[in-house]
C-alpha positions in Angstrom: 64.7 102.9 61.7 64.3 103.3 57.9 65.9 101.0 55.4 68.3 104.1 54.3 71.0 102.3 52.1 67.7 101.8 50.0 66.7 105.7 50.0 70.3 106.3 49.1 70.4 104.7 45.6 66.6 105.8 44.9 68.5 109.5 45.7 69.8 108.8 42.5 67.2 108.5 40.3 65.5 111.7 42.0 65.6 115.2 40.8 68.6 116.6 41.8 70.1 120.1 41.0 73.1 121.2 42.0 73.8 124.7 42.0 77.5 126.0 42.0 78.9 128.9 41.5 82.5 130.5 42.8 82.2 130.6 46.4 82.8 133.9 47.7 85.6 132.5 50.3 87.2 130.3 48.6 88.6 129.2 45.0 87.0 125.7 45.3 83.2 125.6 45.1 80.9 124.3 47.8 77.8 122.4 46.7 73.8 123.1 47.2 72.2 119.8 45.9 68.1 119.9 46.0 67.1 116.1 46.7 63.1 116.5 45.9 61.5 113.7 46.4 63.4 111.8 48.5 61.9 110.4 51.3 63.9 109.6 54.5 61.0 109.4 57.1 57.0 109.4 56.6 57.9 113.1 57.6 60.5 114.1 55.7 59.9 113.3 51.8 62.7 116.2 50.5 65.7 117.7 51.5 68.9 119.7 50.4 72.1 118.9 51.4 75.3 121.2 51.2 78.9 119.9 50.8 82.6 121.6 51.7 84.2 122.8 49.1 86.9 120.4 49.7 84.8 117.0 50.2 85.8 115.8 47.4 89.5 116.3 47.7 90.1 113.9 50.8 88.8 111.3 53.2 88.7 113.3 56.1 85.3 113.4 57.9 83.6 116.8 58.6 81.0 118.5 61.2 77.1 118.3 60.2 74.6 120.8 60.9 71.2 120.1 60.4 68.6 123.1 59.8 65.0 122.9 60.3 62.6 125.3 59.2 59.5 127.1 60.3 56.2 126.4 59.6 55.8 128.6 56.6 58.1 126.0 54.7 56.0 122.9 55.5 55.9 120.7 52.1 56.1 117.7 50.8 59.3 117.3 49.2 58.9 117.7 45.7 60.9 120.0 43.2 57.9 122.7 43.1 58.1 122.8 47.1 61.9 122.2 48.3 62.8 125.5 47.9 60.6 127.2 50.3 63.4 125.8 52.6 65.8 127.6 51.2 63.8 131.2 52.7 65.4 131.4 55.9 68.8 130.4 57.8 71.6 128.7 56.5 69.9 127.4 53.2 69.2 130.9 52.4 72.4 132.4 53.4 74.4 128.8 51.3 71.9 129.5 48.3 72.5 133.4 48.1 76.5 132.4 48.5 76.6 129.8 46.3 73.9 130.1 43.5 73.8 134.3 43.4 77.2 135.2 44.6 75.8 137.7 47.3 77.6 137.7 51.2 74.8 136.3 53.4 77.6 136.2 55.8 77.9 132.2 55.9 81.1 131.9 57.2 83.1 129.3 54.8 85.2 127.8 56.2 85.0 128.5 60.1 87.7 128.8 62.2 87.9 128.2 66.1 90.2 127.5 68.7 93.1 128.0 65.7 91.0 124.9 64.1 89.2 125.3 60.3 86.2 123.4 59.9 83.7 123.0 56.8 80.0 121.8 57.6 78.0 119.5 55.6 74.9 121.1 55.8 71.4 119.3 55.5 68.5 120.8 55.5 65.5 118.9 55.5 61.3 119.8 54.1 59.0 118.5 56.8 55.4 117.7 55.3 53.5 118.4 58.7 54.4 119.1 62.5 55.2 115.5 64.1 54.4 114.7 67.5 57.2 114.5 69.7 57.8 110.9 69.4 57.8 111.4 65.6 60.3 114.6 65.7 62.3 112.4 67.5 62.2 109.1 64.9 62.2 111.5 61.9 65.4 113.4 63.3 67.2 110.2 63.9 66.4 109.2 60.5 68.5 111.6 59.2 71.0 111.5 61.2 71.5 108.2 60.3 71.0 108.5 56.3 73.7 111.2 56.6 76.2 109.3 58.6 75.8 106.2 56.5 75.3 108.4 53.4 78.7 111.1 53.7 81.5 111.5 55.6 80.0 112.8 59.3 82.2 113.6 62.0 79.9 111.5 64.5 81.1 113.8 67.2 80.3 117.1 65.9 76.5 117.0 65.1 74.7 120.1 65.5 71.3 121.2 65.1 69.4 124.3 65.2 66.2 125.6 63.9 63.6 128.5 63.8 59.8 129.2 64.6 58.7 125.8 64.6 62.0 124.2 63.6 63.1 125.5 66.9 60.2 124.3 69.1 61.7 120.4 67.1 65.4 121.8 68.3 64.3 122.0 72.0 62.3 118.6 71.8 65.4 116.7 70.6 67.3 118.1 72.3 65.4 117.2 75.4 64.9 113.4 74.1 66.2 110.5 75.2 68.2 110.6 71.9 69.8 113.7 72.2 73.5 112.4 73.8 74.1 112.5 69.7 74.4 115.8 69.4 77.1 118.3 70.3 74.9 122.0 70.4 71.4 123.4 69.3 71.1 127.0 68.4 67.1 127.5 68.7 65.4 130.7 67.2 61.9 131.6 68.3 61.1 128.1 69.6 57.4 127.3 69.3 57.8 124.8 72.3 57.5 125.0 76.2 59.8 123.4 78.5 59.0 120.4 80.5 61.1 118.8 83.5 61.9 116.1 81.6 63.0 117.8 78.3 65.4 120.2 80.6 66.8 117.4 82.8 67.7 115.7 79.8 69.5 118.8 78.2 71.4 119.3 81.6 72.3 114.9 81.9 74.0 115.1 78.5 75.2 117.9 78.7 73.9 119.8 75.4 74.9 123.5 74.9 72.2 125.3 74.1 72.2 129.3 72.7 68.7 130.5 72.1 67.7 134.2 70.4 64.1 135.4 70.4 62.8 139.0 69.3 61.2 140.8 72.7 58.2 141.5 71.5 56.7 138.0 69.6 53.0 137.5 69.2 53.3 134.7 67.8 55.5 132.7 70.3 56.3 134.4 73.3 59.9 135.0 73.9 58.7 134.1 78.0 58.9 130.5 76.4 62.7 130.6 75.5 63.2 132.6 78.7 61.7 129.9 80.7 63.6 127.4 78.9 67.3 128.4 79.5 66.3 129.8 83.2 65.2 126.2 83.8 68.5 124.8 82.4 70.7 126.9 84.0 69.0 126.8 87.5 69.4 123.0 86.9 73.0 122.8 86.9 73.8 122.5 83.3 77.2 122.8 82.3 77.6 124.7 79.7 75.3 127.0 81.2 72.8 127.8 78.3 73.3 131.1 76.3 70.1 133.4 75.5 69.9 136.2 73.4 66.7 138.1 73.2 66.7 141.0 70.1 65.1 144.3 71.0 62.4 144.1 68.0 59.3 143.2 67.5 57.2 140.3 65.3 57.7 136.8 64.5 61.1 136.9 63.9 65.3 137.0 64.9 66.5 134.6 62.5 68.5 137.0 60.4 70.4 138.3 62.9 70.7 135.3 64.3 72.3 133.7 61.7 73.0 136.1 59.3 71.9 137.5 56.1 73.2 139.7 53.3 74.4 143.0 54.7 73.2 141.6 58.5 76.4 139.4 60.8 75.0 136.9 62.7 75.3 137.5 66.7 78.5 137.0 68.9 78.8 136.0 72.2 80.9 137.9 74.8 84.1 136.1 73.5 83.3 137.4 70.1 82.2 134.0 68.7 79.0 133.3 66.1 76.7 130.6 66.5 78.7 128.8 64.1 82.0 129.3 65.5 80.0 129.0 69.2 78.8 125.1 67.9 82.1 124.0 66.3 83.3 124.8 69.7 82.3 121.8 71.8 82.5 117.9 70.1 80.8 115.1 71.6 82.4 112.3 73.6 80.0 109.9 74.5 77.2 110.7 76.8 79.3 114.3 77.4 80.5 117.3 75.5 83.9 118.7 75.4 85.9 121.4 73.9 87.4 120.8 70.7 90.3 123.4 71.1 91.8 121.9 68.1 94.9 120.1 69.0 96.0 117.1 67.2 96.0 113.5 68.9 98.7 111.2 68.8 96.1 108.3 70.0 94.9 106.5 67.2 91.1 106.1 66.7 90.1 102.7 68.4 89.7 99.5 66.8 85.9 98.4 66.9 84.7 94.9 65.9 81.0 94.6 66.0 81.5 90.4 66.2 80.9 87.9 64.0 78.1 87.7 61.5 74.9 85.9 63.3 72.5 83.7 61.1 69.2 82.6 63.1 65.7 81.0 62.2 62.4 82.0 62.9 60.3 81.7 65.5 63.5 82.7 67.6 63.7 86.5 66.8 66.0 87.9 69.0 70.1 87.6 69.6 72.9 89.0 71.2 75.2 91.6 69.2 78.8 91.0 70.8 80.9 93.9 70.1 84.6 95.1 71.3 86.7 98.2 71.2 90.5 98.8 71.6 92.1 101.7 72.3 95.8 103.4 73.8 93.2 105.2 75.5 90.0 104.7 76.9 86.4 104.5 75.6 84.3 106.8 76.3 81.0 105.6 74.6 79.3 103.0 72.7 76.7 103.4 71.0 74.9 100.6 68.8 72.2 101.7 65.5 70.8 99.8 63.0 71.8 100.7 59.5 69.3 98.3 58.0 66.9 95.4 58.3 63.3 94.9 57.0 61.7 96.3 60.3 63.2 98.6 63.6 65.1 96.1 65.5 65.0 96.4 69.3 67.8 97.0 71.1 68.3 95.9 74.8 71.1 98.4 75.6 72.5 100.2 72.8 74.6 102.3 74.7 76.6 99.1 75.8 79.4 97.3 73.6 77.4 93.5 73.7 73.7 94.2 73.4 70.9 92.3 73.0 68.3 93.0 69.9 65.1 91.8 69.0 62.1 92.2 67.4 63.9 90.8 64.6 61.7 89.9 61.2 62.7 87.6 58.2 65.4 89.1 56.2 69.2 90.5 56.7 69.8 93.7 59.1 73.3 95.4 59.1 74.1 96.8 62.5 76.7 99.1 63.5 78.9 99.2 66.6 80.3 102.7 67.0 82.9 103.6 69.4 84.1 106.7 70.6 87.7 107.2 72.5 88.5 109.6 75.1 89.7 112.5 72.8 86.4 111.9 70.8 87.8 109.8 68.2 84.7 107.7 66.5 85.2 104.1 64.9 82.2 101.8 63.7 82.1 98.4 62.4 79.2 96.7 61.0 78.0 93.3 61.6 75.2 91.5 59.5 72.5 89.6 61.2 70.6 86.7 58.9 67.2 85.9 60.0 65.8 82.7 58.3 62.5 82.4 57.6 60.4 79.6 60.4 60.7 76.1 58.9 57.6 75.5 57.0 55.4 73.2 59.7 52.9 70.8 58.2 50.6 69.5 60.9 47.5 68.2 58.9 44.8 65.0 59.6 43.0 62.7 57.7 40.0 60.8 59.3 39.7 57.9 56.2 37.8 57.5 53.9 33.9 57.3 54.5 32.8 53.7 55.4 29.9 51.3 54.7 29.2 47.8 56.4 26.1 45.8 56.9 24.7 44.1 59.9 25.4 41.6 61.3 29.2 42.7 60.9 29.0 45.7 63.5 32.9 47.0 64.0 35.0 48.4 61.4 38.4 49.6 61.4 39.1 53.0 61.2 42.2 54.2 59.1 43.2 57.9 59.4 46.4 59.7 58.2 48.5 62.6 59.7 51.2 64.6 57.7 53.7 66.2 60.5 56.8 68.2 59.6 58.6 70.5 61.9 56.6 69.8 64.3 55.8 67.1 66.9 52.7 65.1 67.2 51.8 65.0 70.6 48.5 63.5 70.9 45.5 61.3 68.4 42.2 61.7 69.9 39.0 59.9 68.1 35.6 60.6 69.2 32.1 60.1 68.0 30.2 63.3 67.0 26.7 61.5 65.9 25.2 58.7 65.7 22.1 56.4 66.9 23.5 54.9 69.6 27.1 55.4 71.4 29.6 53.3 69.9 33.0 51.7 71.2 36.1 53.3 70.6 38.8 51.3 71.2 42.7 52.7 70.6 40.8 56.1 70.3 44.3 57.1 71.0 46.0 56.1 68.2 45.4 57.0 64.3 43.7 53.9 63.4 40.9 53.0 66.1 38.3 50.4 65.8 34.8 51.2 66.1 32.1 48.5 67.9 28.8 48.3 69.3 26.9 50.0 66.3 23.5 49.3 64.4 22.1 50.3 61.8 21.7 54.2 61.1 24.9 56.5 59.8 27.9 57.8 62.4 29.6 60.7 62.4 33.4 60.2 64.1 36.0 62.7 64.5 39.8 62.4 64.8 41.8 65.4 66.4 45.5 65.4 66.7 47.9 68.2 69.1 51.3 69.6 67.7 53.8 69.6 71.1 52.9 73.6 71.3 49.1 72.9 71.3 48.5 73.5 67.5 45.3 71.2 66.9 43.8 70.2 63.7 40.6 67.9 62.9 39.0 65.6 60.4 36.0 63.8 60.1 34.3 60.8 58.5 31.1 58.8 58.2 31.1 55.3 59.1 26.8 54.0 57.4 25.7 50.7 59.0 23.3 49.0 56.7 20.6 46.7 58.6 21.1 43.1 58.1 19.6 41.6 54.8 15.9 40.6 54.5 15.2 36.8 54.1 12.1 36.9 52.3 10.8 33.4 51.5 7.2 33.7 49.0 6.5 29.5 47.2 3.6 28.2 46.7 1.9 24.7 46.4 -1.1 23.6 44.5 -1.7 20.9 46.4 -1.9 17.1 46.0 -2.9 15.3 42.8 -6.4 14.3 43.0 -8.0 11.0 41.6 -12.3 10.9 41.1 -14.3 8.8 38.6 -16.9 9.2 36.9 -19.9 9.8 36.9 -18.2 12.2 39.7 -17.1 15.0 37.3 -16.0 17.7 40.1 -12.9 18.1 42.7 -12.2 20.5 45.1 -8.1 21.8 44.8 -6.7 23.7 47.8 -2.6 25.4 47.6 -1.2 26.6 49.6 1.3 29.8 50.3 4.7 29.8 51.9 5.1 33.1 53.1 8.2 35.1 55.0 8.2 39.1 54.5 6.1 39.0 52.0 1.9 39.3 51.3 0.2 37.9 48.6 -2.2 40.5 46.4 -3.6 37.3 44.3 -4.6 33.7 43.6 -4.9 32.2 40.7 -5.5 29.3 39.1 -6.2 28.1 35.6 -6.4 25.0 33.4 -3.1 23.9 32.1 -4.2 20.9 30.2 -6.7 18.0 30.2 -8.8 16.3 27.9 -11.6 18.6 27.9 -12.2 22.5 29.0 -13.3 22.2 32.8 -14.7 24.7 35.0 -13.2 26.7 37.7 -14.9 28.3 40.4 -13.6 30.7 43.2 -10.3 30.3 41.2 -9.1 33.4 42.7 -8.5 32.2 45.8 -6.6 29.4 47.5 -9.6 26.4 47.0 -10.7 26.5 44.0 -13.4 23.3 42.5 -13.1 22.0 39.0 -16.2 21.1 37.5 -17.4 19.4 33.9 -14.4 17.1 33.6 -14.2 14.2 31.9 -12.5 10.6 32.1 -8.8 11.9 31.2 -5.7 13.6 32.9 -6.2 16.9 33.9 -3.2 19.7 34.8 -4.3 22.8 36.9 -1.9 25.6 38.1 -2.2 28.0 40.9 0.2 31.2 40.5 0.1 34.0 43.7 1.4 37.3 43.3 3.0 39.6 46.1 2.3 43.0 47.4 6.2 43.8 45.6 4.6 42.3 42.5 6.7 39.0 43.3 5.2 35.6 41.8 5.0 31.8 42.3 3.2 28.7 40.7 2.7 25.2 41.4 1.4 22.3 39.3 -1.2 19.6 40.4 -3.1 16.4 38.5 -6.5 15.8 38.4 -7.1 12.2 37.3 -10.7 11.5 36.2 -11.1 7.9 35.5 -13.8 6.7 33.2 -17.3 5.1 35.1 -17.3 1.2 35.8 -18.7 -1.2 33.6 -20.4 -3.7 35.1 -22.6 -6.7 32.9 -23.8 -10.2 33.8 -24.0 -13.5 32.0 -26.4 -16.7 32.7 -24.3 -18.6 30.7 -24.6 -21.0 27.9 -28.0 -22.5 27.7 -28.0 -25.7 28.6 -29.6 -29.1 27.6 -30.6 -32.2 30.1 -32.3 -35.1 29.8 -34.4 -37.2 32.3 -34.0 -38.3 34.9 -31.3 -36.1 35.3 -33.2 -33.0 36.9 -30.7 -31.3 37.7 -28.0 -29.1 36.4 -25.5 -26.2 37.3 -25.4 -23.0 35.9 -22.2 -21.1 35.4 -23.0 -17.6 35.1 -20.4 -14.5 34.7 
């Protein structure tokens, strides 16, 4: 159902001329109002409405007629193509009456069964042919924008249409929607009947009078023939009324309704469509005569419950409605007056029924009950639908982590943000990796990983909402191999002592080594009393030559493959040759005898 309190004010703003001039039947003026551009259904984007002469002098509610036209007045809406509606039937006869002053034999006001009524006429501008399902929807529309928009006597709704406006006549009134109407008068129907369509007519009772020229080619009168055979072998009560003109062509609206210098038809008991329709009232899901007496049974007392607020994702409620009466009810009948989509309703035809569908936003439903003399009260009641709680249901894995063997478990700390919602379940698991690593309290947000070497990991922490919302995050946990010890001294050996005349040594280092290589030896002269040779001192053993008595400092310095380096220190002491000398001693003087003497020497 359209949002039609929302058309109405945009009627406003639309063009609208209203054309008045003295009516020919009475003093006051009735009204012809062209509402171009109006749209009340993707079907219907214009129409014209005409109001009693006396609306405006009371409250009282009056009968509405809704005309639809052939297929020749197809438009959409707008002021250049309104008035093509106004060709045929009672626009044309309203218009010439009202805007021209010439008798096209409308009568204003119409009496029946001693009763005067004035209709408010409506006369939409379809832009295309619906299907049936859209005829339907589009009809209902407007039902519903003029109920909510003028005074309609819910009881006396009549419609009635020509060509193809007829063929939409029959298929409302053969729809499941048609216990809202009270009479059809259909003119050269461009529709067939179906057993559905006339079984519907005959449940609800709908009084159908149909005309058709004898001779159509354009839409055999065997069509309306069929039709109200159909109905009438079916049971229907009223039995349908046909009327089929002796003439020829596409045609029988003007006598059917009327034009300037032609009276509509009559039936036997001298009655015209108009008087024929106004005639019978509905009363819930039957029609009865309105023979015009006045009631001394008030109109019931309706409540359509109390105001209902509920919240997304629950989209559905119960409307709880209630009628009182001195008499009885005869119908109910629930329909939406507005809302931001078509509600659903479970039985509409029922005082309490259930409706859903129901979107975010604020529908107005109305509860309208109808009494046993036909008397109609509504009551509205507003349903609130609250927009779902906003549900935050998000996960955090932690930041990225590094640790280097030999330390091989690490803590995991993840995060999850949950709002309107429930957590149901944490679930960790590892997604890539070099090995397959222990996950202990893989259940819970902050697990601890184990069992890991060196190489990156990939882990992955998923967590479940209580109605099986899942979300995921993931981070990288890098395991650095354990540190290299890498050891790279070297020694130059022991000091060495030589004398002369020996003038050479032989010095040997020697390399510590752990994850390292050596590229180079060398080994040079650090200090000494004189410049001595090296030979082969590029590698470990190197021999010192030419040296002299004197202290001597060599140095040996390696160098790694990495370019690392490391020196050492030794001594060579080179003591000076031995002197070595004799002495006979002191000559010495004897005298004989003595022969004989010692001699020191040193």
């Amino acid at each position: 159902m359209k949002q039609l309190y929302k058309l109405f004010r945009a009627a406003a703003l639309c063009l609208a001329v209203t054309l008045l001039v003295p009516s020919l039947l009475h003093a006051q003026k009735r009204t012809l109002t062209a509402h171009a551009s109006t749209t009340i259904d993707n079907f219907i984007g214009g129409f014209y409405t005409s109001l009693p002469a006396s609306y405006n002098s009371g409250s009282q509610s009056y009968p509405l007629l809704i005309f639809i036209h052939g297929i020749g007045e197809i438009g959409n809406g707008s002021a250049a193509a309104l008035p093509a509606v106004l060709r045929n039937g009672p626009p044309m006869q309203i218009n010439n009456q009202v805007n021209y002053g010439i008798n096209a034999n409308f009568p204003d006001p119409v009496t029946v069964n001693g009763k005067s009524f004035e209709f408010i006429v409506v006369s939409p501008q379809f832009n295309q042919w619906p299907s049936w399902a859209d005829q339907v929807t589009a009809l209902n529309d407007l039902i519903n924008y003029c109920i909510n928009n003028y005074r309609v006597d819910a009881s006396k709704i009549y419609m009635t249409g020509l060509s193809m406006g007829g063929g939409i006549t029959w298929d409302y009134a053969g729809s499941t929607s048609n216990n809202r109407i009270a009479g059809v008068v259909v003119v050269a129907g461009a529709a067939s009947p179906s057993p559905g369509a006339v079984a519907q007519i005959i449940k609800y009772h709908v009084p159908v009078w149909a005309t058709h020229n004898l001779n159509d080619p354009t839409v055999p009168e065997s069509a309306t023939v069929a039709w109200v055979n159909q109905i009438n072998s079916g049971g229907a009560n009223p039995q349908a009324l046909e009327t089929i003109f002796n003439a020829s062509g596409h045609g029988g609206w003007g006598p059917t309704y009327g034009a300037p210098g032609i009276p509509g038809i009559t039936n036997s008991a001298g009655q015209n469509i108009y008087q024929w329709l106004l005639q019978y009232k509905r009363s819930g899901d039957n029609v009865v005569i309105d023979n015009g007496s006045t009631t001394t049974q008030a109109p019931p007392t309706v409540s359509a419950g109390s105001n209902v607020t509920i919240t997304l994702p629950t989209s559905s409620t119960t409307l709880t409605g209630s009628a009182s009466t001195t008499g009885s009810i005869a119908s109910y009948q629930w329909t939406q007056v507005s809302g931001p989509n078509t509600a659903t309703f479970g039985n509409a035809k029922a005082a309490s029924s259930s409706v859903s569908g129901l979107a975010q936003g604020t529908y107005v439903f109305k509860l309208t009950a109808t009494d046993n003399v036909g008397q109609a009260t509504s009551a509205q009641v507003t349903v609130t639908v609250n927009p779902a709680p906003v549900i935050t249901f998000t996960v955090s894995a932690g930041s990225n982590v590094t640790i280097t063997l030999p330390t091989n478990s690490v803590q995991l700390t993840g995060t999850a943000t949950v709002q309107n919602t429930t957590l149901a379940s944490t679930a960790w698991t590892q997604v890539s990796g070099p090995n397959t690593a222990t996950i202990t309290n893989g259940g819970t947000i902050t697990p601890t990983i184990s069992g890991v070497i060196a190489g990156s990991y990939v882990f992955k922490v998923t967590i479940t909402s209580s109605t099986g919302t899942s979300t995921s995050s993931q981070m990288t946990v890098t395991v650095n191999p354990a540190p290299v010890t890498s050891v790279f001294t070297v020694s130059a050996g022991p000091n060495v002592v030589i004398t002369l005349p020996t003038n050479s040594a032989q010095i040997t280092g020697t390399a510590t080594l752990q994850n390292e290589t050596i590229a180079s030896w060398a080994w040079k002269q650090v200090s000494g009393p004189s410049l001595a040779t090296i030979t082969n001192g590029s590698t470990s053993t190197a021999t010192i030559g030419n040296a002299i008595g004197g202290t001597y400092v060599f140095q040996v310095t390696i160098t790694s493959a990495s370019g690392k380096t490391a020196s050492a220190q030794m001594t060579l002491q080179v003591n000076l040759a031995p002197v070595f000398t004799v002495s006979a001693g002191s000559n010495v003087t004897i005298t004989l005898p003595t022969n004989s003497v010692q001699l020191t020497g040193t």
